[in-house]
TORSEDREN-962660 format. One record per atom (N, C-alpha, C): atom name; x, y, z. Coordinates in nm, 3 decimals, m for minus. Layout:
N
atom | xx | yy | zz
CA | X | Y | Z .
...
END
This chain:
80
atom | xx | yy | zz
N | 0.085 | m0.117 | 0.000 .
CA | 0.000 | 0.000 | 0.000 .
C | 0.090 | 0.124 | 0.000 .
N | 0.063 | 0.221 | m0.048 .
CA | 0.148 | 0.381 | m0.077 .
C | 0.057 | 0.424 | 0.033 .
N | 0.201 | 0.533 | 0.042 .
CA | 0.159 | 0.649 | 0.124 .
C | 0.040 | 0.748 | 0.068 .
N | m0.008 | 0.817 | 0.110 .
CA | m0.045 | 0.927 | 0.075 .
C | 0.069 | 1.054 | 0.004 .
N | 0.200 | 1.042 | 0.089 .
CA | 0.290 | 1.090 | 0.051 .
C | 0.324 | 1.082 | m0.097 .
N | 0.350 | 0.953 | m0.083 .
CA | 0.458 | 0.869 | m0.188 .
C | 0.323 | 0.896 | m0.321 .
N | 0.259 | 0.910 | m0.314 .
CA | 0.100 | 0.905 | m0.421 .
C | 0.128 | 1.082 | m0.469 .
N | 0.140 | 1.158 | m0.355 .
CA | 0.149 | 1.305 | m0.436 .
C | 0.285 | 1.356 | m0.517 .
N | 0.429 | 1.243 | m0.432 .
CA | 0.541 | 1.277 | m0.478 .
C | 0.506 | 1.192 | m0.645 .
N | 0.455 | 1.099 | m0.650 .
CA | 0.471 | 1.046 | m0.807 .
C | 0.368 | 1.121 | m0.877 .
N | 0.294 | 1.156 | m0.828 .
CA | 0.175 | 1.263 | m0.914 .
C | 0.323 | 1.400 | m0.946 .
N | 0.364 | 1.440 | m0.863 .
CA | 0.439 | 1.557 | m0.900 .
C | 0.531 | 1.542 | m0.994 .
N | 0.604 | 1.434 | m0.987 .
CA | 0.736 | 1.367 | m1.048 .
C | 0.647 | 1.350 | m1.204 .
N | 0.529 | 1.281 | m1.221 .
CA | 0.448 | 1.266 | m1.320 .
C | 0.453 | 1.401 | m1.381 .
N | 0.376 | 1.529 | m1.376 .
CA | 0.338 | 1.648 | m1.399 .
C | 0.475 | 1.678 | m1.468 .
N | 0.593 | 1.694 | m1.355 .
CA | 0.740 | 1.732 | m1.411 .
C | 0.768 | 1.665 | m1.578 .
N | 0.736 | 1.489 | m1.561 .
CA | 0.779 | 1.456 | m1.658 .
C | 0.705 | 1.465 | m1.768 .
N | 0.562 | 1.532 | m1.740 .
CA | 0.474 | 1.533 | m1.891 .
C | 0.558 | 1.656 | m1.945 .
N | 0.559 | 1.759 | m1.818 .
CA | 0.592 | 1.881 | m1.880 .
C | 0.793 | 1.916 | m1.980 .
N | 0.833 | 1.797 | m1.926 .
CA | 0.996 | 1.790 | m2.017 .
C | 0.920 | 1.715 | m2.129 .
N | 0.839 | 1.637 | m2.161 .
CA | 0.790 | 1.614 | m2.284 .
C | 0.724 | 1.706 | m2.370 .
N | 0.629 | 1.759 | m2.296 .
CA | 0.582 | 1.879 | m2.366 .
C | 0.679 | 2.003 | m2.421 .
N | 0.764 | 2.035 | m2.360 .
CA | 0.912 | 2.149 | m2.359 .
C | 0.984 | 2.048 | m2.525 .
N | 1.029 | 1.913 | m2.510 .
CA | 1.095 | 1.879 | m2.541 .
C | 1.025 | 1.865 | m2.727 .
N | 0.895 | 1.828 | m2.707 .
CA | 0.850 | 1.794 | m2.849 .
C | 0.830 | 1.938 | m2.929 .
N | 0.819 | 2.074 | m2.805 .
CA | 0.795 | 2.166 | m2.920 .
C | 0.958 | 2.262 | m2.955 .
N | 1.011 | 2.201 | m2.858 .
CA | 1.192 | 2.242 | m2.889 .
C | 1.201 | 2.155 | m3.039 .
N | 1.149 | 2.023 | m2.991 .
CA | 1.159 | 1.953 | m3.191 .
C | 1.146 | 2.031 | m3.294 .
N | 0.983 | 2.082 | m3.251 .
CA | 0.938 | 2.188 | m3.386 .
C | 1.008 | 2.275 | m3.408 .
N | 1.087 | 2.291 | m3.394 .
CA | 1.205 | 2.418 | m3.389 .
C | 1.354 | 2.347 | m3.426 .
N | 1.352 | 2.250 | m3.470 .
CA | 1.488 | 2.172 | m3.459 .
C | 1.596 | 2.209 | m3.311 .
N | 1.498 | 2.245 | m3.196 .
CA | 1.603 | 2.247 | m3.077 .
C | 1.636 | 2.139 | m2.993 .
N | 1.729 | 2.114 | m2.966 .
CA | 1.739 | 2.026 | m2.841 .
C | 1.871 | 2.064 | m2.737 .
N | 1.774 | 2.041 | m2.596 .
CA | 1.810 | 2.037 | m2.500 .
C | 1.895 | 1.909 | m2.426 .
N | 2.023 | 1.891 | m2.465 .
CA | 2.050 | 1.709 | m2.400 .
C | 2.071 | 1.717 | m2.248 .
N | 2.050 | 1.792 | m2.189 .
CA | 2.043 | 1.778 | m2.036 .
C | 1.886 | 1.819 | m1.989 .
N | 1.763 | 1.856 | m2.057 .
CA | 1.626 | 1.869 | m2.012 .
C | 1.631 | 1.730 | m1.945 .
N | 1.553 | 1.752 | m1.842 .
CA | 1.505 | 1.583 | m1.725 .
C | 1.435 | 1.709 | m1.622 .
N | 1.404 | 1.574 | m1.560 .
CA | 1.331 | 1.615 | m1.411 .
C | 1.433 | 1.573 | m1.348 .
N | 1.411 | 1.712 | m1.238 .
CA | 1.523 | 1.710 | m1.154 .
C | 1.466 | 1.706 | m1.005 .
N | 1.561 | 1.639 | m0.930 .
CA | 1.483 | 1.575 | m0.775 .
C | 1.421 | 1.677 | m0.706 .
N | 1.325 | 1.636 | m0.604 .
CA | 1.246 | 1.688 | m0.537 .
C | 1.317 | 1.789 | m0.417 .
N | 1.283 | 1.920 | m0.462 .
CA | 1.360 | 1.995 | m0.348 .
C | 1.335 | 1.970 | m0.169 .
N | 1.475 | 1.937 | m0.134 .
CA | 1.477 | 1.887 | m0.026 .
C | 1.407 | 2.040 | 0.078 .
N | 1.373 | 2.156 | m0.003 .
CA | 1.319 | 2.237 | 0.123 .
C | 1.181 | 2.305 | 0.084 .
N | 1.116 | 2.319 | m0.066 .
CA | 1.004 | 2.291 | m0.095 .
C | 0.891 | 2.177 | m0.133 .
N | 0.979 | 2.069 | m0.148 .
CA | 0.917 | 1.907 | m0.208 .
C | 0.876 | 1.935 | m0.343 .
N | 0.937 | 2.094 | m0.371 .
CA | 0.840 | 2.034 | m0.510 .
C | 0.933 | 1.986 | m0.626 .
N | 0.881 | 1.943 | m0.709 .
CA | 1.014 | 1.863 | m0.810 .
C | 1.024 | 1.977 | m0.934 .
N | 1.143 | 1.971 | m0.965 .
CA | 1.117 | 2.082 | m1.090 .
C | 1.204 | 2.024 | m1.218 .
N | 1.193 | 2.084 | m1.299 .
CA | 1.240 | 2.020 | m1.451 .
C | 1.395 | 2.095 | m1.429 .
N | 1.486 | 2.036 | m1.495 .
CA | 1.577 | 2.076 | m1.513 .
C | 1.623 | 2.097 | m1.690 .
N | 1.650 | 2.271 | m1.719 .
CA | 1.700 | 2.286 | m1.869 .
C | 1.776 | 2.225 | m1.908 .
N | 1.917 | 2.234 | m1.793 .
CA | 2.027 | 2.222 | m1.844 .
C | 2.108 | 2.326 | m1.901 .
N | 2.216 | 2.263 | m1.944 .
CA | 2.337 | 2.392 | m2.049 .
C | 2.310 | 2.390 | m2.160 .
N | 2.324 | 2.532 | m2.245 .
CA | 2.342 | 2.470 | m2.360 .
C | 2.405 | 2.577 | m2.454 .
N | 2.454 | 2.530 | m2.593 .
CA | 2.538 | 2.638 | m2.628 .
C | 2.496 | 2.735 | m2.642 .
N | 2.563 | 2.874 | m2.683 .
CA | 2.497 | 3.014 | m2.687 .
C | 2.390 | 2.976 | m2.867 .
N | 2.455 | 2.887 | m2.982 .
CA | 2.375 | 2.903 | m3.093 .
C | 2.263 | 2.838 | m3.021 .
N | 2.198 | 2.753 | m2.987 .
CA | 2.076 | 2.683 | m2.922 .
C | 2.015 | 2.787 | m2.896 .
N | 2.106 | 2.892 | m2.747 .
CA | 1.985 | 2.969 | m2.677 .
C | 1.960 | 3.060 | m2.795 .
N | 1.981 | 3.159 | m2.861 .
CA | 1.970 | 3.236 | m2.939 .
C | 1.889 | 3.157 | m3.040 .
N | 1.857 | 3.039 | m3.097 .
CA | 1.766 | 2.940 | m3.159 .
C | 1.628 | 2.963 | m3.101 .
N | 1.674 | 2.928 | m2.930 .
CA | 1.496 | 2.905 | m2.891 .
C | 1.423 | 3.084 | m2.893 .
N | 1.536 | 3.150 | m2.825 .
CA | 1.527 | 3.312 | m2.815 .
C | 1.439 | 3.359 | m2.948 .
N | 1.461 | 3.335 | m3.062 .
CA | 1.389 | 3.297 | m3.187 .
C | 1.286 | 3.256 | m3.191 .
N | 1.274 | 3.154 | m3.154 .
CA | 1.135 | 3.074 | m3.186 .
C | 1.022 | 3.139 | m3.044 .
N | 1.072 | 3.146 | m2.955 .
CA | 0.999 | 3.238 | m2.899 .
C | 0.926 | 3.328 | m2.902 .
N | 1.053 | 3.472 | m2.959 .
CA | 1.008 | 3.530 | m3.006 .
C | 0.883 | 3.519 | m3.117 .
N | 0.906 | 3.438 | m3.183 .
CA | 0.785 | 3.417 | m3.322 .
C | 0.686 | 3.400 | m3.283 .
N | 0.663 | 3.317 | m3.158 .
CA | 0.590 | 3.249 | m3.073 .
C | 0.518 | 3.385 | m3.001 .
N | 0.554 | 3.439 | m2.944 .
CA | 0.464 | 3.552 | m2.884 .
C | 0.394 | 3.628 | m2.986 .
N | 0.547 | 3.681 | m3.078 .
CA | 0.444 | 3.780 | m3.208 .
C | 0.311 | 3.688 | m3.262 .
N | 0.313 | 3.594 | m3.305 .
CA | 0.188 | 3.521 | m3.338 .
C | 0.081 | 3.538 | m3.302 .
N | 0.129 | 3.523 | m3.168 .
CA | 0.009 | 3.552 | m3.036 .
C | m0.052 | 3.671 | m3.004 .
N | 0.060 | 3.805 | m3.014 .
CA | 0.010 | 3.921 | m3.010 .
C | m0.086 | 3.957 | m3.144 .
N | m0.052 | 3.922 | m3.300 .
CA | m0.120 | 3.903 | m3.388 .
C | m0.261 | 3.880 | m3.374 .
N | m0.260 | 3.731 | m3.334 .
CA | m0.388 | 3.669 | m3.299 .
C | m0.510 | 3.736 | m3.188 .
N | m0.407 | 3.820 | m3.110 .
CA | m0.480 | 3.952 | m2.999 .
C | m0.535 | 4.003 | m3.060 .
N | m0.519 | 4.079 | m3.190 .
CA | m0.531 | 4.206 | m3.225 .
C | m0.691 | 4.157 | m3.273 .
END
């Protein structure tokens, strides 16, 4: 039988890991990748688990910085 604990830490750990999938498939659409994106352990002083980016070279960031960007203008577009 699980904890109650152990039930919210894998629900969280879950959430973390949909969300490096979600990050990771639309970095695809963009030909980006991140080789250090993961979930990263549960902070020993909030519990909460958080994704980890990672490093990556300056052409990458300036890649996603890009697609970003496009990514908002679209959006502001679609405001108007």
């Amino acid at each position: 039988m699980t904890s109650m604990i152990e039930r919210h830490r894998h629900a969280q750990r879950q959430a973390a890991a949909d969300a490096v999938d979600e990050l990771r498939a639309a970095l695809a659409g963009g030909d980006i990748v991140l080789p250090s994106l993961g979930v990263d352990h549960q902070s020993p002083f909030t519990g909460v688990v958080l994704v980890e980016l990672g490093c990556a070279r300056p052409d990458v960031v300036r890649q996603m910085a890009r697609a970003i960007r496009r990514g908002t203008a679209a959006t502001a577009r679609a405001d108007d």
